[in-house]
C-alpha positions in Angstrom: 80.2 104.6 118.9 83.6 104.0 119.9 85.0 107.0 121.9 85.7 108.3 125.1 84.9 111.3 127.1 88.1 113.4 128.1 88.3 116.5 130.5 86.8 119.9 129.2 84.3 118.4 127.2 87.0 116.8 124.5 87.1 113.3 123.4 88.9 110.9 122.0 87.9 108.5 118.9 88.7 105.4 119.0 87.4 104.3 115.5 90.4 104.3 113.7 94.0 104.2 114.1 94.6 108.3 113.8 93.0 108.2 117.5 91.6 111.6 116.9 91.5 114.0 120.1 88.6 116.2 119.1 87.9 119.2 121.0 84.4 120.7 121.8 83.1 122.2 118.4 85.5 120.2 116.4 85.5 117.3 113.9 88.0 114.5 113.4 90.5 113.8 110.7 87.8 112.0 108.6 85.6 115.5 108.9 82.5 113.6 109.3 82.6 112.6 112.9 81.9 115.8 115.5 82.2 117.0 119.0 79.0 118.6 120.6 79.3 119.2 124.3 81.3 116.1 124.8 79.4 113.9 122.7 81.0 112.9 119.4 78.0 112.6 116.8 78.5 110.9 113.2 77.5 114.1 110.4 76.9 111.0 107.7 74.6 108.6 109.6 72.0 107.3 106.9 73.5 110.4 104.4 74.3 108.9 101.7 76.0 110.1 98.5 76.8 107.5 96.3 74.2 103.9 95.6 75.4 101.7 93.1 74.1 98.0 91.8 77.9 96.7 90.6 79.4 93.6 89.7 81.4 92.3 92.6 84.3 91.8 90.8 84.4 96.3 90.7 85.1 96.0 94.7 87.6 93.8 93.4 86.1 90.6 94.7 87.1 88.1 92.5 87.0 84.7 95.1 83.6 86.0 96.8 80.7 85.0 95.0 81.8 85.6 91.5 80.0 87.2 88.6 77.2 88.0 91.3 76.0 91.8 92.2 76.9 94.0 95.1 74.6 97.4 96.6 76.8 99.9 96.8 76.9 102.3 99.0 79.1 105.4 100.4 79.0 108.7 102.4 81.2 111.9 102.0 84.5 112.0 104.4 88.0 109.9 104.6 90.4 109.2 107.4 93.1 109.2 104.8 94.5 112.2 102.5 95.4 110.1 99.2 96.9 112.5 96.4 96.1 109.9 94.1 92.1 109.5 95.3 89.8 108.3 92.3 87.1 109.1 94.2 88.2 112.5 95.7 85.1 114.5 94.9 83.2 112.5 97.4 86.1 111.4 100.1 87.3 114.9 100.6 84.2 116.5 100.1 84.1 117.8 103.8 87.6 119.8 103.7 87.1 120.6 100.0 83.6 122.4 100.9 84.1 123.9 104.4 82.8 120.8 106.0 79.7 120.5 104.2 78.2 117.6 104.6 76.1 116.2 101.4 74.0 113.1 100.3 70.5 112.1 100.1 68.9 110.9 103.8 68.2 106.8 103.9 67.7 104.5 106.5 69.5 100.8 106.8 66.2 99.9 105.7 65.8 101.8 102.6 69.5 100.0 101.8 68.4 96.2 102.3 65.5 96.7 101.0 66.9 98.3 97.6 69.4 95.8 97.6 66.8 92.7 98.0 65.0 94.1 95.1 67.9 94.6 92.9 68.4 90.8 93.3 71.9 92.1 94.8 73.3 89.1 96.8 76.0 91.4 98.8 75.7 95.1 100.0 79.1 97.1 99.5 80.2 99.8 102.0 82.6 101.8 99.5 83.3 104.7 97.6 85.1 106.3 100.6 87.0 104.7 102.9 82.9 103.2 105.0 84.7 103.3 108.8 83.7 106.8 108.1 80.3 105.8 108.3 80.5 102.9 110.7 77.7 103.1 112.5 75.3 103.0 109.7 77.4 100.4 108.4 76.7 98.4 111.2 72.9 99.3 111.1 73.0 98.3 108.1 75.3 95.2 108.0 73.2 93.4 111.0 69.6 94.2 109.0 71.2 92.3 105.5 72.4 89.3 108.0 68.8 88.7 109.3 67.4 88.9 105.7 70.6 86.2 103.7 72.3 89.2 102.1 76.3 89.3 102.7 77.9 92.0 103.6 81.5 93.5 101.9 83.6 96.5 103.0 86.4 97.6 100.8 88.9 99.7 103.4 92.3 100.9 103.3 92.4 98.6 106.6 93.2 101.8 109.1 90.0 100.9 111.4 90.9 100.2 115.2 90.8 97.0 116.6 87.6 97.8 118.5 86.1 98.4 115.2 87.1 95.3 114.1 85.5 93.4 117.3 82.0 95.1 116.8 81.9 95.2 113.1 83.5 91.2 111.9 80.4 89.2 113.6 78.4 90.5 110.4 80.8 91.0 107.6 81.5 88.2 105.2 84.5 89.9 103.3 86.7 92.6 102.4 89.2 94.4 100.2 92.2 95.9 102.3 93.9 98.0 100.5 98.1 97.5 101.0 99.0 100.6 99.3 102.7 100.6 99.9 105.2 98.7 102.3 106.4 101.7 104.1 105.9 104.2 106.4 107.1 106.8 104.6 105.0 105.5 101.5 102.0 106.1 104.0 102.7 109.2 105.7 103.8 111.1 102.0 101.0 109.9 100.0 97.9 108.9 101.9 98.5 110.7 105.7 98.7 107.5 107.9 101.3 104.8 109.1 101.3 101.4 107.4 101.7 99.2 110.8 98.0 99.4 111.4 96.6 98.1 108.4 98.9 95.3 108.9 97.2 94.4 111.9 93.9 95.0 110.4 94.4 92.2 107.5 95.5 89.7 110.0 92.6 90.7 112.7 90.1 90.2 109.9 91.3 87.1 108.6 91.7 85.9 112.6 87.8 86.9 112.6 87.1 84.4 109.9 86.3 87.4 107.7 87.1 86.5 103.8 90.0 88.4 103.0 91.5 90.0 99.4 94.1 92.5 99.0 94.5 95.0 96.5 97.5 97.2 95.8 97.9 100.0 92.9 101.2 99.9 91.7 102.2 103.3 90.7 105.4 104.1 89.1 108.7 105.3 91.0 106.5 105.1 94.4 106.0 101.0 95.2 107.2 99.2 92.4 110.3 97.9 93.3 110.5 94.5 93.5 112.2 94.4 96.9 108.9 96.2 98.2 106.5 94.2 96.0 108.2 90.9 97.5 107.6 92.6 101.2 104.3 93.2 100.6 103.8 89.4 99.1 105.5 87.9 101.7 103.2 89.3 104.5 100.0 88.8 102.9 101.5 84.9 102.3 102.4 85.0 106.3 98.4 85.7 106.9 97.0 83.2 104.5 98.7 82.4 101.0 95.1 81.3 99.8 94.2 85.5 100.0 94.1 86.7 96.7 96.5 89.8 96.0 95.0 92.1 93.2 97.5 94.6 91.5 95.8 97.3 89.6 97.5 99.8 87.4 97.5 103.6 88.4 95.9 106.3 85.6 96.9 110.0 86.8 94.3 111.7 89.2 93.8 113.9 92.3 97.1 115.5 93.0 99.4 112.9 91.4 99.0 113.8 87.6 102.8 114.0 87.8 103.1 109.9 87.1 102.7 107.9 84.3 100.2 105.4 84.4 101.4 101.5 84.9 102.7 99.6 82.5 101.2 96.0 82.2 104.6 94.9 81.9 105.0 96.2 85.7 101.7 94.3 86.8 103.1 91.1 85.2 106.2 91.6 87.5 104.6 91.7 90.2 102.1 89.0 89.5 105.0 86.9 89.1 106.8 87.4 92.3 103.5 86.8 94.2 102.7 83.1 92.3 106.7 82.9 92.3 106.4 83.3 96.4 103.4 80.9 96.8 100.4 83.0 96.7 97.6 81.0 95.1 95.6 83.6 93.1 97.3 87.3 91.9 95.1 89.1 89.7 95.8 92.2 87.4 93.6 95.2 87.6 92.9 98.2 85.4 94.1 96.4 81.8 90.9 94.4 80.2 91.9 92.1 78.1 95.2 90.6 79.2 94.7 87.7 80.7 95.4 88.7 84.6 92.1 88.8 85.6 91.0 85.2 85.0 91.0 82.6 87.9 93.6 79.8 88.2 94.2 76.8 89.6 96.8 77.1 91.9 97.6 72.8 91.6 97.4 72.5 87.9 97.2 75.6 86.4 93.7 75.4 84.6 91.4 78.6 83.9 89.0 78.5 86.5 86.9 81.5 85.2 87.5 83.9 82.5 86.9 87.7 82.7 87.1 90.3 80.7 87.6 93.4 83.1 84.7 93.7 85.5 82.5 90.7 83.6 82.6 87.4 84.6 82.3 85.3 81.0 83.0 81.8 82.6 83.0 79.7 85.6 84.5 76.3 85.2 84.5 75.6 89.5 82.0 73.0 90.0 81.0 72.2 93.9 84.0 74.6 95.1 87.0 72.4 93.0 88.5 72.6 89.8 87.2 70.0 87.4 90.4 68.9 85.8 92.5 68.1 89.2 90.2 68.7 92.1 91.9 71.0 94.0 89.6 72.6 96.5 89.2 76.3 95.6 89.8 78.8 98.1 86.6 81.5 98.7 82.8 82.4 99.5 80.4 80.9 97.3 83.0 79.6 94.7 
């Protein structure tokens, strides 16, 4: 889906925002998406490598149907080079494997069904970055519409606007990832330009798609506080009721060179974004320290407590807080 013939038998993708020109014989940047004879094919259509029941606070979800579970699902292949990938092994599998393409052969089917058993109220396109595998995505995503099961990609937002159009009519929500506020952050570390992820957050949100954003702070790259307050101020300029989550870096990948974030940083920058009006900033990768829980952005009360990725309680009743009644922003709160 989502291409266009060119002379000589090339084409053109029109998925993302790299806007590949493929040749005949060759694939795109993502290394999962191929030119035969003028005809771009998909390599990872119903090939899946990773499945998953998680909580959906993993994704991180924490306003969208808390302390229920999420299917998970991903393919091999990225449109983005990260250096500091977590889940490398699968999202550079192609280029690290002379384009092999692995995973075990399912149908959009096999997926709802698995996720209906499981008693999974959400299906997860993840692991790698699932415009990848949009088309079974989309397979997918219409099936678990028809049978009441939501539908959740987490993205690093770099999908066209195209994309967007066909894919928002069945997705409920999804985790952008904002991984720096500049271009030179983008191009260095992940192989991309940050305008178009912009535009993503704010063509989701436009497409009454529930938005969070998440951003991994790592240290001497995007910690400064005049680029945290950049990157708070936009996602306030889209909707100040999207939560911003701010999850500490560990070393990984190709970036074992940088210590891992202090919780000291991730208060920082939780600060600036309540400081700047955002209603609900959340700390990732440090159980225990209080920045996960939910709070009330009128009074101030715990709205649910969490320790890490488990949900250990939910004081919202009917969507509000019980001690002021503010209305509580979210799916299924």
């Amino acid at each position: 889906m989502i291409y266009e013939a060119l002379d000589k038998n090339s084409v053109r993708c029109h998925l993302c925002n790299h806007q590949c020109m493929i040749k005949e014989g060759k694939r795109g940047i993502c290394g999962v998406r191929e030119n035969r004879e003028g005809i771009l094919y998909s390599l990872v259509y119903g090939k899946l490598i990773a499945e998953n029941i998680d909580p959906i606070e993993k994704k991180p979800m924490f306003n969208f149907l808390p302390g229920s579970r999420a299917f998970s699902i991903g393919t091999v292949g990225c449109n983005f080079r990260c250096k500091h990938c977590q889940n490398y092994d699968i999202s550079q599998y192609p280029q690290e494997h002379g384009g092999s393409i692995a995973g075990r052969d399912c149908t959009p089917e096999d997926v709802v069904d698995s996720a209906r058993s499981e008693r999974c109220e959400s299906i997860a396109y993840t692991y790698n970055e699932p415009t990848v595998f949009f088309e079974f995505a989309l397979d997918t995503a219409i099936l678990a519409r028809k049978e009441g099961i939501k539908n959740v990609f987490v993205s690093n937002g770099y999908m066209s606007a195209e994309a967007v159009h066909e894919l928002a009519p069945y997705l409920d929500g999804i985790n952008i990832d904002l991984k720096g506020f500049t271009d030179k952050f983008y191009k260095n570390i992940c192989g991309a330009r940050l305008e178009p992820v912009l535009k993503s957050i704010q063509l989701m949100k436009d497409a009454g798609v529930w938005v969070e954003v998440t951003t991994l702070i790592i240290p001497g790259l995007n910690d400064g506080d005049e680029e945290l307050l950049e990157i708070v101020r936009f996602i306030k300029s889209v909707g100040k009721e999207i939560p911003w989550h701010v999850t500490a870096f560990y070393p990984v990948y190709k970036m074992l060179d940088r210590p891992p974030t202090s919780v000291e940083t991730l208060r920082r920058a939780r600060e600036i974004g309540i400081r700047e009006g955002l209603r609900y900033v959340y700390e990732g990768n440090v159980p225990g320290e209080g920045g996960e829980n939910s709070f009330c952005y009128a009074c101030g009360a715990i709205l649910i407590k969490r320790y890490g990725m488990s949900l250990t309680q939910n004081r919202i009743k009917d969507g509000r807080c019980p001690d002021c009644g503010a209305e509580i922003d979210g799916v299924g709160i």
